[in-house]
C-alpha angles and dihedrals in degrees: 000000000000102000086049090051099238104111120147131020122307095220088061096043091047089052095050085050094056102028095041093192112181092236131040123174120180120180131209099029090143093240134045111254132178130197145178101204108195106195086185134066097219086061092240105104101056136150123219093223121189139182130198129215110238131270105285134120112279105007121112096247097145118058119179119215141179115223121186124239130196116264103251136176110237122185112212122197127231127231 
């Protein structure tokens, strides 16, 4: 699958084209795979696309990122 360039499922793919979040995570895909998915020619709409290997000892199948978040002002209420 990955030399012929089909890995993964279609319906997801499908859904990351239209939906071009910043950020796509899929799990159990039997291998690690990262990708910078660029939905724009000009290289400015992209997604961080990463796959995980599946649940087994001694795969890499957890990864922990930091992703930033805006800076928002959130009002909390209090109880």
């Amino acid at each position: 699958d990955i030399r012929s360039r089909v890995l993964g499922n279609p319906g997801a793919t499908r859904l990351m084209q239209a939906l071009k979040p910043r950020y796509y995570f899929a799990a159990h895909l039997h291998t690690k795979f990262p990708a910078l998915v660029e939905h724009d020619n000009d290289g400015c709409s992209c997604t961080r696309f990463l796959a995980l290997d599946k649940v087994l000892p001694g795969r890499d199948f957890v990864q922990i990122l930091e992703i930033p978040t805006r800076s928002t002002n959130i009002r909390t209420e209090k109880k």
